[in-house]
C-alpha positions, 0 to 999 in steps of 0.5 A: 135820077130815080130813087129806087125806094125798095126792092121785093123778089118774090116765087115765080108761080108759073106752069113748069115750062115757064117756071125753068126759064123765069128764076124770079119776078121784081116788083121795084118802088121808087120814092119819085116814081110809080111802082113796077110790079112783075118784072120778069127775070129770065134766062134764054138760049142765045139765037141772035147776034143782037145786043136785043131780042125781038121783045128790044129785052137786053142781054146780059152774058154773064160770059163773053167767050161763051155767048150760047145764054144770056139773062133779062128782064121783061118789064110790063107792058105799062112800064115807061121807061126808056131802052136805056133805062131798062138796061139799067134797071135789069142790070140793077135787078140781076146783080141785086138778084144774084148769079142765076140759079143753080136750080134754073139749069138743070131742070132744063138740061135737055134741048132735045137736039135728038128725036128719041121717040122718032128713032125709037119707032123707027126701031123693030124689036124682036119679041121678048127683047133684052136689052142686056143681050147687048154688051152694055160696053158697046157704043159703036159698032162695026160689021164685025162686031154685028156679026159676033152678036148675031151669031150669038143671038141669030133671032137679032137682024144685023139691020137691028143691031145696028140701029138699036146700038146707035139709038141706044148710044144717043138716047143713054145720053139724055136726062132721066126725065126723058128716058123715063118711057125707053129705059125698059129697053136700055140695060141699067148697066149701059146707063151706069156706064154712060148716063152723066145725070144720074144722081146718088139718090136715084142708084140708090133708089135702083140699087139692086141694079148697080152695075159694076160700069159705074166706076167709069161714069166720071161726071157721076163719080164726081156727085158720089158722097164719100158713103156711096163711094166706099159702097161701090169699092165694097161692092166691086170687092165682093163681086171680085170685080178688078178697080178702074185703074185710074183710082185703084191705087188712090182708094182713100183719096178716091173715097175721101176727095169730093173733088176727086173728078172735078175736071169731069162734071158735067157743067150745066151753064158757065158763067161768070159774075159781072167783073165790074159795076155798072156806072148807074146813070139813070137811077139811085139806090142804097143797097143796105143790108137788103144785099143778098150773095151767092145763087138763088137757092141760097136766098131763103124764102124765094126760091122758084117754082122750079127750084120747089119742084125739081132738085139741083140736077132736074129730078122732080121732088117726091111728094112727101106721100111718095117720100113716105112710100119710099122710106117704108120699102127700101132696105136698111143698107138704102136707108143708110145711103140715104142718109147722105143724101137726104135735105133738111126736110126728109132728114126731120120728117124721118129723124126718128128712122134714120141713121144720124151717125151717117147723116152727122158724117156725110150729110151734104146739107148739114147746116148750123141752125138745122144741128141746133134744131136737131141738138138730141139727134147729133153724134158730134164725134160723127159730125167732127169726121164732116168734110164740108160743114160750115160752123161759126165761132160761137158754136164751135167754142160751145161744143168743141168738148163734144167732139172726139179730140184723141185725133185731128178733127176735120170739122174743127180745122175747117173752122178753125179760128184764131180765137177757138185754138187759143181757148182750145190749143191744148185740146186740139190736134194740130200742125202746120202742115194740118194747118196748111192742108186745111188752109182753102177753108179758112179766112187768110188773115186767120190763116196768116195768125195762126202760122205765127201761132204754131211757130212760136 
C-alpha cells in the first residue's frame, strides 16, 4: 500500500481557455513513494462510450443518468503508476477536492452550438436599423406577421425579417460574453424577455434600459434579490404596467421568496456527489482534519484562475480600476441595488459610500467574520430582517441585544439554538409555528428541543 503523506491543492495558473477546464492542480507525498506534483484536475464534455480517454484518463460521472460531463485527472507523464492506481488515486483527489466548482461551469456555458457571427453576416441590414422596430414579444414568425411589420416599416424586405427574427430568437439565447459585438442590434427588451444569463449586477449596470419583459425571464427572476424584486414591482407601478399573472397575487411571496422559480434556474451542470466511498485498494491515508466540504469556491485560499477571473454566472470580474469608475458614475438608486449584490471586496473598497442598511438586509455574501471586521458599519436591526446569514452561537448570544426584538427576527430564527432561546427566551419572539417555518435552517436535534421547549 501507499502511504499518502500530504495532499496540497494549489491556483490553477493557466491562459483562460485552459484555466475553465482545469478546477485545480495536486501535488501529492507519500511516506514510501516519490512525490508527484502537478496532477491535473478537470473537467470534459463526454464524446465517448469509453470508461477512458484517449489520453487512458478515467472518468468520473458524477451522475449516471447523465453522462454528458465527466471529472479526471491527468498525472504527469513520469508518474509510474499502474491504470488502476491512477483510478484510484484521481478517485482520492476529486472527493479530497470536493464537488467540482461552481465557478468551473459557468465560465463555459456556451459550447457554441450556433454560429452567430456566420448567421450575423449572412444578414443585411437596412441603413439606421433599430432593433426595437422589431416587437421584442416575437421569436417566431409567420407570413402573416411578416407582413404586419413590413407594412408598417416597408423600407424592411420580408427576406430580412424573416432571417433577422431567427437570428435574433437564437443569438438572445446565448451568454453576455458572446453577444457582447451583436447586442447594439438586439433591443435591450428582447434580452430582458429571453436571455437567462443575465445577472442582477449587469440590469443594474444598464438599468435605465430595464424593460417591463423581464417579469417573464423566470430563470433571471430566480437570481433577483428580494432589493431588485421590490424595484422591478415599483417600477412596473409606475410605468402602470399590469403584473405577470403568475405572482400578481403572491407579490410578498414573490419579493420575499429566493426560491420563488427555483423549478426554472437555469442548471449549468448537475450532478451528484459519490454515494458511496471507494473500497482503497492500492493506497492509504488519513484524512484528518485536512477534509475539506462543499465546492470549490468555498475552499479558501484556492480558488482557480477562473473562479478569480469570472464570477459564478461567467461574467469576467472588473478590475478595481473599472469597479472604481463604475462606483463614481452610477445613480444613487444603482448604488443602493448594488448593495446587495456586492461581494465582501467591493463592499470594503467602498464602505464609506454604500448604503449598510441595504447591505445588512439583502447582502447575499454577508458572512461572520466580514460583520465582525466591519462591526461600526452594521445596522443589526437590518441585519436581523437577513433571509440567509449564517451566524453561530457565540455571535448571536453576544449580540443578540443589538437586534430590533418588538417583532419575530428572521436572522435569530434562522440560527436559533437551544442554548440562545433559553439565555434569551423572554426576549425572543417566537412559536411553534415560526419555529416550524424556520425549521429546514435549523439542526434536527435542536429543532426536536426546541418543540418540547415552546410546548411545555
Amino acid at each position: 500500500m501507499l502511504k499518502i503523506k500530504q495532499i496540497d491543492f494549489i491556483k490553477a495558473v493557466y491562459d483562460d481557455s485552459m484555466s475553465h477546464n482545469i478546477f485545480s492542480i495536486a501535488n501529492i507525498t507519500f511516506s514510501n513513494y516519490e512525490p508527484i506534483h502537478g496532477a491535473l484536475l478537470y473537467w470534459c464534455r463526454n464524446s465517448t462510450n469509453g470508461e477512458y480517454t484517449a489520453e487512458g484518463d478515467y472518468k468520473f460521472f458524477y451522475d449516471m443518468a447523465n453522462v454528458t460531463y465527466f471529472a479526471s485527472v491527468k498525472f504527469p507523464k513520469h508518474v509510474r503508476l499502474t491504470r488502476d492506481q491512477k483510478q484510484e488515486l484521481a478517485y482520492i483527489l476529486l472527493e479530497e477536492r470536493g464537488s467540482i466548482g461552481s465557478y468551473s461551469f459557468p465560465t463555459h456555458i456556451n459550447r457554441r452550438k450556433y454560429d452567430i457571427e456566420k448567421e450575423y453576416n449572412a444578414l443585411t441590414f437596412p441603413e439606421n436599423f433599430n432593433p426595437a422596430t422589431i416587437e421584442p414579444i416575437l421569436k417566431q414568425v409567420s407570413m402573416k406577421q411578416v407582413l404586419e411589420i413590413q407594412q408598417q416599416h416597408p423600407h424592411l424586405s420580408k427576406r430580412f425579417i424573416r432571417q433577422y427574427i431567427s437570428w435574433r430568437s437564437r443569438a438572445a439565447q446565448m451568454h453576455i460574453n458572446d453577444l457582447e459585438p451583436y447586442l447594439h442590434m438586439i433591443s435591450f427588451e428582447h434580452l430582458c424577455l429571453t436571455n437567462p444569463y443575465l445577472t442582477e449586477q449587469y440590469l443594474i449596470e444598464h438599468l435605465e434600459q430595464l424593460a417591463p419583459t423581464l417579469q417573464y425571464n423566470y430563470p433571471v427572476l430566480n437570481r433577483l434579490s428580494s432589493s431588485f424584486k421590490q424595484y422591478l414591482i415599483d417600477f412596473l407601478q409606475q410605468q402602470q404596467i399590469p403584473f405577470n399573472e403568475d405572482f400578481a397575487n403572491k407579490l410578498e411571496q414573490f419579493i420575499a421568496d429566493d426560491h420563488f422559480y427555483m423549478d426554472k434556474e437555469v442548471t449549468y451542470f448537475e450532478f451528484e456527489e459519490f454515494e458511496e466511498e471507494m473500497e482503497l485498494q492500492f493506497f492509504e491515508y488519513d484524512v484528518g482534519p485536512n477534509k475539506w466540504s462543499g465546492s470549490e469556491h468555498l475552499v479558501k485560499g484556492i480558488p482557480s484562475l477562473a473562479c478569480q477571473k469570472y464570477d459564478q454566472y461567467g461574467f469576467k470580474r472588473k478590475t478595481n480600476k473599472e469597479m472604481d469608475t463604475l462606483i463614481a458614475t452610477v445613480s444613487q438608486t444603482q448604488l443602493d441595488l448594488l448593495c446587495a449584490v456586492l461581494e465582501p471586496h467591493w463592499l470594503h473598497r467602498y464602505r464609506n459610500k454604500l448604503n449598510w442598511t441595504k447591505i445588512c438586509r439583502y447582502n447575499r455574501y454577508l458572512a461572520e467574520d466580514f460583520i465582525l471586521a466591519h462591526l461600526k458599519f452594521i445596522d443589526f436591526e437590518a441585519l436581523g430582517e437577513h433571509t440567509s446569514c449564517q451566524l453561530s452561537e457565540e455571535f448571536m448570544l453576544k449580540y443578540m441585544k443589538r437586534f430590533n426584538h418588538k417583532n419575530p427576527v428572521p436572522v435569530v430564527l434562522r440560527n436559533l439554538t437551544v442554548p440562545l432561546y433559553e439565555a434569551y427566551k423572554d426576549t425572543i419572539k417566537i412559536n411553534l409555528q415560526l419555529l416550524h417555518k424556520y425549521s429546514t435552517s435549523i439542526a434536527k436535534e435542536e429543532l426536536i428541543q426546541l418543540e418540547k421547549l415552546l410546548s411545555e
